[in-house]
C-alpha positions, -999 to 999 in steps of 0.1 A, spaced: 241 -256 378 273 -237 386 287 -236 419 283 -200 426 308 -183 457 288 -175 485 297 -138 481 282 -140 449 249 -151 466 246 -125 492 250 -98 466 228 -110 443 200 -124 477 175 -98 469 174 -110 423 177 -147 445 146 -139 462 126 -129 436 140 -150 401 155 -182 425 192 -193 423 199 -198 387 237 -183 376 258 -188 346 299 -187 351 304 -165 316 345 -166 323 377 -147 335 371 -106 329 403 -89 339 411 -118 364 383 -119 381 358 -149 379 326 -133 361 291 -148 371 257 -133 359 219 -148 373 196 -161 349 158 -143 350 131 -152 326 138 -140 288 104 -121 290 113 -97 324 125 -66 315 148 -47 344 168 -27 328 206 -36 328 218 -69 336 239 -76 370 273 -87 365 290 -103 396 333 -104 393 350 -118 420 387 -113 427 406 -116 456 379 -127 477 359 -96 472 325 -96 448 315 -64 422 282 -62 412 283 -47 381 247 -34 369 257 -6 341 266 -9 301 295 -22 314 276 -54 324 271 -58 286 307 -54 273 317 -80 300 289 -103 287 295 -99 248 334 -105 261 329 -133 274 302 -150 256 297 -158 216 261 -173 220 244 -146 233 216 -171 236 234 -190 266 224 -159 289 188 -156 274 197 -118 262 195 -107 223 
């Protein structure tokens, strides 16, 4: 398990709540540590949530964008659970 940035945690508490406190470092995006939270392979909600922190602050990105940053970052798709 990673060690995930508290700030990370509290943005992400309610997907925490519900799909426990599973995250994947994928890498640097832009200079900013990139994090994303594992949910079952099966559950289908829409886009998922990429958290980049920087400077102390956290961005939940939740849009396409969330995908670029994940195909950016990661070769084996299969490592986040996403096709």
């Amino acid at each position: 398990m990673v060690k995930v940035p508290q700030i990370v945690k509290d943005a992400a508490q309610d997907l925490i709540d519900r799909f426990g406190d599973n995250f994947i470092y994928l890498g640097k995006f832009e200079g900013a540590d990139a994090y994303i939270q594992q949910v079952p392979d099966d559950l289908c909600i829409g886009y998922p949530h990429v958290y980049l922190v920087k400077d102390g602050k956290v961005d939940d990105i939740s849009d396409s964008i969330a995908l670029f940053i994940i195909e950016s970052l990661i070769k084996d798709l299969d490592k986040v659970g996403s096709e």
